[in-house]
Structure formats: C-alpha cells, structure tokens
N, C-alpha and C positions, 0 to 999 in steps of 0.2 A: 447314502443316496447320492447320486452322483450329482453334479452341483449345474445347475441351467442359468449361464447370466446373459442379462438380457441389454441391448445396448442400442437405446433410440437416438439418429442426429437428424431428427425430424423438422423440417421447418414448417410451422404453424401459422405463415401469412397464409393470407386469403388470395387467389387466384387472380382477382382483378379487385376493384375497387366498391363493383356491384355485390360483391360475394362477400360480406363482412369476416376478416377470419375468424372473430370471436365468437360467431354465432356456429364455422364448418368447423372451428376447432374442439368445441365443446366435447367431439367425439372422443378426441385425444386425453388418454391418462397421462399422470405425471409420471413418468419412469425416471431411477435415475438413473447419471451416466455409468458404466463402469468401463474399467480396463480390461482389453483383450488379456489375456495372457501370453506373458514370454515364451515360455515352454516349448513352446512347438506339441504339447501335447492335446490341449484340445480340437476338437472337431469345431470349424467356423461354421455356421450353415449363415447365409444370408435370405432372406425372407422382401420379397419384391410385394411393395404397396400396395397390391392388388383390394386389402381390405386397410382401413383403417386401424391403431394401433389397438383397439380396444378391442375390435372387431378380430383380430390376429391373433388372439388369445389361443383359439384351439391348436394354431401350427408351434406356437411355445411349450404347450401339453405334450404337443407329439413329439418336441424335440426332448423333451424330459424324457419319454419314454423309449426314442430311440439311446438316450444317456445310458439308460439302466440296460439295454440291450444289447449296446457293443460297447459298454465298461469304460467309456472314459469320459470327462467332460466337453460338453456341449456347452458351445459360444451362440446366441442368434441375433443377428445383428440385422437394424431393419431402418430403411434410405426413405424417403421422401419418395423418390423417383427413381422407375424403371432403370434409369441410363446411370445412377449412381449405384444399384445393384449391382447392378453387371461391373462397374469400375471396381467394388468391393473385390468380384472373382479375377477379371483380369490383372490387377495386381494381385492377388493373392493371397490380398487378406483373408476371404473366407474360400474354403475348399466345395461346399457344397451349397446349393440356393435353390428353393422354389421361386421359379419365376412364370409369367405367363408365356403363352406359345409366341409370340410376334419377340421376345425378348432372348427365348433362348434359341431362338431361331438366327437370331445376329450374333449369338454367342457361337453357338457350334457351326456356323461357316467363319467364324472370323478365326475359328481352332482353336478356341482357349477353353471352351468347355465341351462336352460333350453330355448330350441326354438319357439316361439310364432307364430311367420307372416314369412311368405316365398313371396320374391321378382320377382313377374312372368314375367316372359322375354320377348317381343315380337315374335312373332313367327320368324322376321329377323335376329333373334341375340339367338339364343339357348345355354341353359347352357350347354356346353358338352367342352373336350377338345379336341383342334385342333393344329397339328403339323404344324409349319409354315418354306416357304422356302423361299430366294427368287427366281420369277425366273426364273431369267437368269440364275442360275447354275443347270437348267434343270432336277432335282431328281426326279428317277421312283422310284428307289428300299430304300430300309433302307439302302442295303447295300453301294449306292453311297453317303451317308454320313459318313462313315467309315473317319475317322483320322480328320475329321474336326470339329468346334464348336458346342457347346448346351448350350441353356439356358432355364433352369428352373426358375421358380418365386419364390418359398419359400418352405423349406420341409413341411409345415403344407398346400400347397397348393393340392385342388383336381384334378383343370386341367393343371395344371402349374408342377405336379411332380405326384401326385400318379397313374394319369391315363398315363404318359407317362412310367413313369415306369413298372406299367402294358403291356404296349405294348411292351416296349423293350425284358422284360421278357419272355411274347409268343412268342416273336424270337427269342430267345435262345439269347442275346445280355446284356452285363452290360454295362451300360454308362458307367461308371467309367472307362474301357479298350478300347470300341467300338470305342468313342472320343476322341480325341487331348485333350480337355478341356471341362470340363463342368463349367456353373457356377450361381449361382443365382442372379437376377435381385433384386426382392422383389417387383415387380410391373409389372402387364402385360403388363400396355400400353410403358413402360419400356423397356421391353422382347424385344417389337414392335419395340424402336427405334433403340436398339443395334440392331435386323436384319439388320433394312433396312441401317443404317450406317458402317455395316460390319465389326461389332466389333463381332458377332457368324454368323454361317450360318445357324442355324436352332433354332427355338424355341416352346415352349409348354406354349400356351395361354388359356384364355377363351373365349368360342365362343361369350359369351354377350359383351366383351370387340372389339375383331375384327371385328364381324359381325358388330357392332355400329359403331364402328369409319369406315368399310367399304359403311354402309348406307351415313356418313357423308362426305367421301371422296371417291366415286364410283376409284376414278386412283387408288388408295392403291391393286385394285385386278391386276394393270399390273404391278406393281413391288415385291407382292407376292403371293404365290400362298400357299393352304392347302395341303399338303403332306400328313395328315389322322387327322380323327375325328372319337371322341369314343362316345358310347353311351350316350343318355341322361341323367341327375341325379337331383336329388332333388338343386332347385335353393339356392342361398346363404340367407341363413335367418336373421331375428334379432332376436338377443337372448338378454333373460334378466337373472341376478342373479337369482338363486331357490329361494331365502329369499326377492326377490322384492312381496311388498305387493299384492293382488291381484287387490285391488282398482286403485292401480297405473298401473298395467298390462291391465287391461279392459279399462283404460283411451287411454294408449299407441295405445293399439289397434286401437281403435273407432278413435283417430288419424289419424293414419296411415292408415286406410279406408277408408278415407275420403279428403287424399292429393288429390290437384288438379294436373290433367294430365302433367300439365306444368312444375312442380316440377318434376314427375317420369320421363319424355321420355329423358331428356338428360342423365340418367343413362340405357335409352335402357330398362327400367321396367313399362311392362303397367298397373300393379295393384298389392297393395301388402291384400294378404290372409291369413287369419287365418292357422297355421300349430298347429305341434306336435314335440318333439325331437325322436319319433323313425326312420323316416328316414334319420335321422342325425346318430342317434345311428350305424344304420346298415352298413354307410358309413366308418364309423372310425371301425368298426368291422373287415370289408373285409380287410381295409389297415392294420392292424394287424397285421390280418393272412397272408397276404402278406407277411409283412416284417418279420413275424418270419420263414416262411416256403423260405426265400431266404440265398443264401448261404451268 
C-alpha cells in the first residue's frame, strides 16, 4: 500500500483575544511532524484550510486513494492559512493543492499554477456564500448586527470574506466600523463553531461546508439560521504547478475521475471534472478591482 504522510505546521492561537484558542483549538488532532521526502519521487499535494485539520480527514482518504491510483507516494501537507498554501506551490514544495476559488485564482494569474478539475458540489450544498446567524438573536436587517461580531475564514477566502465583503460594500457598510470585532477563523467549519458557542454572532461560510454538515446534522438548521446567500461561483478546484509535466497531469486527471463515490460524498462533492484556470482568473480579477476601487 502506498504510504500517505501527513504534515501539519498549524498554528493553534486564537484569532484575537476574544476567541480563546483553547476552546477553537479543540478542533485540531495532534498530528505528528514528518519529513517531506528527498526523492523527488513523491506526489506533494498541498491541502488549503478551508476545513479544519480534523475536519480534512476525507481529502487525506482521497489522497490515499489517489496513492494507490497513479503508484506512487503521496505527501499532504496542510498550512494554517490560504497565503501559506499557495507559498508551499509557488516555491515548489508541493506540485499539486486543493484550494478555494479566490486562492487559486491569485495562483494561475500570478502563472505559477494552473486549474485542472473542478469539485462539483451536490446540488444540497452549493458553492456560494452564506451569512450565518444564530437564531435566537432573531436578525432581519444588516443593520441589527450593528456593534456586534464577525467572522471571516481567511482574506484569500471567496465565500468566507470576498463575497461578504462585497455585500457589506453594497450597503454602504465597512466591517471594520460597522462591527464591535471582526475576526478570522481560517476554517469554515471553524467559523461554524465559534457561532454557535458564542464566541461571534455572525459568520461568512461556504455553502458546500454548511449545507453538508446541515445534510449530516438536520438540528444545526434550528440553532442557526442563513441571513444571505450570494450568487453561485466557479467550485473550489485542484490545481497543479504550470511546470507539472503533462504526463503526470492527464494521469492526475484520469484519477480523479474515476474516484469512487464513497471517497467524494463526505466532502459533499459528487464528481470531480475537467476545468480551465479562466474562471479562476476572472474571480481574482473582480476582487482586485474591488479592493483597489475601496476606500
């Protein structure tokens, strides 16, 4: 069996001071460290925060199974944060990473990686972002969150900050002033449990993560509730190095089209599909121009 080693340089503080990280850490298993190998012969995959490390389990399944698939050992190596994923592929240490769309959208215009297969969601769990409350504290408007918490997932995040941001902004609203505090999680499912333990009162998820863990936990919809959901977008892809050979890419592929069902539904993903990085491109475009066109 081909051998899966797993390698977490997670940092385990707490986001701000309000956020105990003993209580968000809890999430976190104790992995230990190992060594990359010299070789040059394993596969690096890098693995972006999107869930928590415990929570990540099923993409470490699947990279087993991609092991056993194209014959040779799988590295998964997995960062804290969006911007240190991406350092992992732009120097090179690993060749391949799932990351979310706002991430690998700065990857393939910056040229260093490009987008291959895109993760299609099931129809119960839609890639989009969604404002979460909980609730009992009854919120109709934006404006009855006025002075109290926010949690964003990561600034390289699409539905966990750039789409919320977008909306605040068509309210004429800065987080920054609007909230008491904002702060980032670096994990949706994460986001999830600082709501519901009352450590923020509102957060900015993805809808494949909520929706899923709502499919798995039907009560999660009476203790909270979606306060807004934004359009649909291009689902989170895998992306490979530009300089990964093509032999090895058409291999990856043919892999990953061929995982069994079993592997993909606990990530709430019913098939993964050949893509392109231009609607990657187009998404790190817009947040751009966003953020140069804000005060």
């Amino acid at each position: 069996m081909r051998r899966i080693a797993v390698l977490f340089l997670l940092v385990l503080a707490g986001c701000s001071p309000q956020l105990p990280s003993v209580r968000l850490g809890e999430l976190d298993p104790s992995v230990p460290e190992v060594r990359v190998p010299d070789s040059g012969e394993a596969l690096v995959v890098a693995v972006a925060g999107m869930l928590s490390p415990r929570a990540s389990e099923p993409y470490r399944r699947l990279a087993g199974a991609l092991a056993e698939k194209l014959g040779r050992d799988v590295v998964v190596l997995q960062r804290r944060t969006y911007s240190d994923v991406l350092e992992l592929l732009r120097e090179g240490t690993a060749q391949v990473g799932f990351l979310c769309t706002l991430a690998a959208g700065k990857g393939v215009s910056e040229g260093y990686l490009r987008a291959v297969a895109a993760g299609v969601p099931y129809e119960y769990a839609p890639y989009r972002s969604v404002i979460l409350t909980r609730t009992a504290m009854q919120v109709q408007r934006l404006e009855d969150l006025a002075n109290h918490r926010f949690a964003f997932v990561d600034p390289l995040s699409n539905t966990g900050f750039a789409w919320p941001q977008r909306f605040f902004r068509n309210r004429g609203v800065d987080a920054r002033t609007f909230f008491s505090q904002t702060v980032f999680t670096y994990s949706h499912d994460r986001s999830i449990r600082a709501l519901l333990d009352g450590f923020v009162d509102a957060a900015a998820v993805d809808g494949i993560v909520y929706f899923g863990l709502l499919k798995e936990d039907p009560g999660l919809g009476r203790e909270l509730r979606v306060f807004w959901e934004s359009p649909e977008d291009p689902p989170p892809p895998l992306v490979v190095r530009s300089d990964l050979p093509e032999t090895q890419v058409r291999g990856l592929l043919a892999a990953l089209t061929s995982l069994d069902n079993s592997l993909l539904s606990p990530l709430h993903i019913a098939r993964f599909t050949p893509t392109d990085s231009a609607p990657y491109r187009r998404v790190w475009a817009q947040f751009l121009e966003e953020q140069h066109a804000a005060p």
